[in-house]
Structures are given as C-alpha cells and as structure tokens.
N, C-alpha and C positions, 0 to 999 in steps of 0.2 A: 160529149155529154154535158147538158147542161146542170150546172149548181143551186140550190133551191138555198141562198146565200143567209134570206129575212125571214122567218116564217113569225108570224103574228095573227091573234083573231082576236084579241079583244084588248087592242097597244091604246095607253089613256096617258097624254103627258102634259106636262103643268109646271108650275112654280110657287113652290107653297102650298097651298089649298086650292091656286086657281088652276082651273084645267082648260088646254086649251085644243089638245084634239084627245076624243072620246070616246072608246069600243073603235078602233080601225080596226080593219081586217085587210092583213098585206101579207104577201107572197111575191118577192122579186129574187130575178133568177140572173146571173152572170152574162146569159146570152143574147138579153133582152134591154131597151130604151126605155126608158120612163119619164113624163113629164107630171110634174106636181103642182096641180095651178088652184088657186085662192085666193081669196081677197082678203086684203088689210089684217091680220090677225086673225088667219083660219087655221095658223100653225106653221105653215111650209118651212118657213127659217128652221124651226123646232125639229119638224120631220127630217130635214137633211141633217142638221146636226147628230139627231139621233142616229140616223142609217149609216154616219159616216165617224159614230163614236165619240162625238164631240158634247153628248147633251151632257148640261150639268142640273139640270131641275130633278123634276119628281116622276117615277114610272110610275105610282100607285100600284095595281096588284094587278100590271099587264102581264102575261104568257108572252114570250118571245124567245125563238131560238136564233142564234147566228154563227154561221161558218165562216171560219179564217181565213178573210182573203184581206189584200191590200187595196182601204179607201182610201180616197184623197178629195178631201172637200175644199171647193172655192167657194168663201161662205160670202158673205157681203162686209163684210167685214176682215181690214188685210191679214194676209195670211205668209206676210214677206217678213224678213226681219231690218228693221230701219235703220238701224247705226252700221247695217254692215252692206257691202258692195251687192251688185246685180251677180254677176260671178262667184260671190263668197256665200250667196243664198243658195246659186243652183248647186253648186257641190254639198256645201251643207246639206240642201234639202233632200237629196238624192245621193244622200250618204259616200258620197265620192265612189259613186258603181257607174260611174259615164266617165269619158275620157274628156278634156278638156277641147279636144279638136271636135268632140260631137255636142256640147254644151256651145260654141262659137258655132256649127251650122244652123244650129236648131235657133240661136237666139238672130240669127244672120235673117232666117227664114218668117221668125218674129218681127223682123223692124227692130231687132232690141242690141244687135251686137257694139253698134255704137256709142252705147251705155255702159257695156257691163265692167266698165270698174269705176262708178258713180255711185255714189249711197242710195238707197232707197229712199231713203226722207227727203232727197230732193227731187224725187217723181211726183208725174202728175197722177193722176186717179186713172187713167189712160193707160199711162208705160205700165202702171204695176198689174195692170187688168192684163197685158199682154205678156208681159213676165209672167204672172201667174200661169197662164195658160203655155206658153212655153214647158216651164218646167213639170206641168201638166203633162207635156208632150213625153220630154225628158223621163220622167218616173213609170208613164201608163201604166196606171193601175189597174188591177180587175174592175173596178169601178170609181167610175166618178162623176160627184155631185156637183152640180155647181149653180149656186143662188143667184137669182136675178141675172142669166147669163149675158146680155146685151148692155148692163151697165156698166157708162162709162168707154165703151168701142166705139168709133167712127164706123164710117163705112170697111174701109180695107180690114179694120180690126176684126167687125163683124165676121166677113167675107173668111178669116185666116182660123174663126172660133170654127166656121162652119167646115170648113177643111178639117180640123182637129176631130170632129164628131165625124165627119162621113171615114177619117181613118181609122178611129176607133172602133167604128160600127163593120168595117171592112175585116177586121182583126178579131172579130168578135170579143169585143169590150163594152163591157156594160156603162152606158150616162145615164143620170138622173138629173135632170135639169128644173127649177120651179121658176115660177113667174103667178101675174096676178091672172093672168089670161092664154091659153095655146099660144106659143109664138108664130107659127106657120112657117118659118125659114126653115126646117130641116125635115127630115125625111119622114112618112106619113104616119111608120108603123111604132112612134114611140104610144105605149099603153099611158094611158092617162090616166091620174091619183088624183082626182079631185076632193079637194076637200070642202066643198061651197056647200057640200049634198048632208 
C-alpha cells in the first residue's frame, strides 16, 4: 500500500518577505519518482530542501501534512563531513546499522574503496558526488532527493547513479530528482513537478 508522505495545496516558500515558489499544490506518494525541473530561481533547491526537512526560510501560511518516513537529500551542496575519513562518514552517516564488510562492497562497487580512509577535504567534487550516492546506497531511504543529480559525474559515474535509481525503483523506493530541464536518462514514468508553469 502506497504512503501519501506530502500532502500540500497551497505550499508558498521564501526567505524573508521574498517568495519564491507560490500556492503549489503537491501530493507525493512513497511508491512513486518525481522529477522537479525549472530554471534559474524557480525554487527547486527550496522544494527539495523542503520535502527532505532541510528548509530554513519562510512557509507563510502554507497547509501541509507529512508522514514519517526516512529522507535523505543530496543537495548541491556537500553533504559529507570534511575533517573526517570516507569510512568515518559512512558509519557515521548510517548510524553504524551496516557492517563494515558491507560499507567496503558498496564503496568497492562505487569506485570509492580505494579511498576510504582519506579525508574528504582532499576529494575532488567527483569522489564526493560518488560517496554521496554510495552511502545513498548504504542508508535507502524511503525517499530520496537528489539536486542537480549529473553534477560533477563522468560517464561511469553517471552510468553507476543510474543503477542506483533503476534499484531503488525495483525495491519500490521513492527519488525525487531536479534539474533545470527533464534529464531523459532514466526511466519514463518519473511524474514531473514543474515549476516554470
């Protein structure tokens, strides 16, 4: 049975006095993909922050319900902790509920094993984009968002994000993924939030 996780009909969010998305009307559900496409300043950063608990602006006097489930945003902005190892982030971040032999396949499977007892602050914008989504792998949450998902991925990265989603979606786990435009790499039936409209 599917979870009706957001319900919203008139979500207004901002910073200060300025608003930058206005009367939304959203209903996302656990069993279902969303992509959130807009350009420049139509909000998306804001909307995932929101949906994934992270907003710090202004709701004004939106209506919104949400049910308890576990997000995890990849926001564009890193979400790793820098003074401390590749290894000391994924325990960390997944509360030491993985075993250390299944953090070593997972990051083995990422390109990342090589790394992990390196600090963060000496990665490129690349390894942490691949971390990220590792430990993504690591925690699967009931949903997960993830901003500007192809920045900073090469090709095989690309290639290892898009495995991540068709398993997710296999497992029935809810992505929300934005961008400034449809990506068209993954699979047809993500519902699309545009905010251009």
């Amino acid at each position: 049975m599917s979870i009706n996780y957001l319900s919203a009909k008139n979500l207004t969010l901002g910073y200060g006095n300025s608003i930058v998305i206005k009367n939304l009307a959203l209903s996302l559900y656990d069993n279902k993909d969303y992509e959130v496409i807009g350009r420049n300043g139509a909000g998306k950063s804001t909307l995932l922050n929101f949906i994934s608990n992270n907003f710090q602006g202004n709701k004004f006097d939106s209506k919104f319900e949400f049910k308890n489930l576990r997000i995890l945003e990849i926001s564009s902005e890193y979400t790793l902790i820098e003074n401390l190892t590749l290894i000391e982030n994924c325990l960390y971040l997944t509360k030491n509920s993985v075993s250390v032999d299944s953090v070593d396949k997972v990051l083995s499977d990422y390109g990342m094993n090589h790394f992990k007892e390196d600090l963060i602050q000496k990665f490129s914008s690349g390894m942490i984009k691949r971390s990220e989504l590792a430990i993504a792998h690591l925690i699967n949450p009931e949903i997960l968002c993830i901003d500007e998902p192809l920045n900073y991925l090469d090709k095989d990265g690309s290639q290892l994000l898009i495995q991540l989603l068709e398993k997710r979606s296999n497992d029935t786990r809810s992505t929300i993924l934005s961008s400034q435009e449809s990506l068209n790499l993954f699979k047809s039936d993500y519902e699309t939030i545009n905010l251009n409209v």
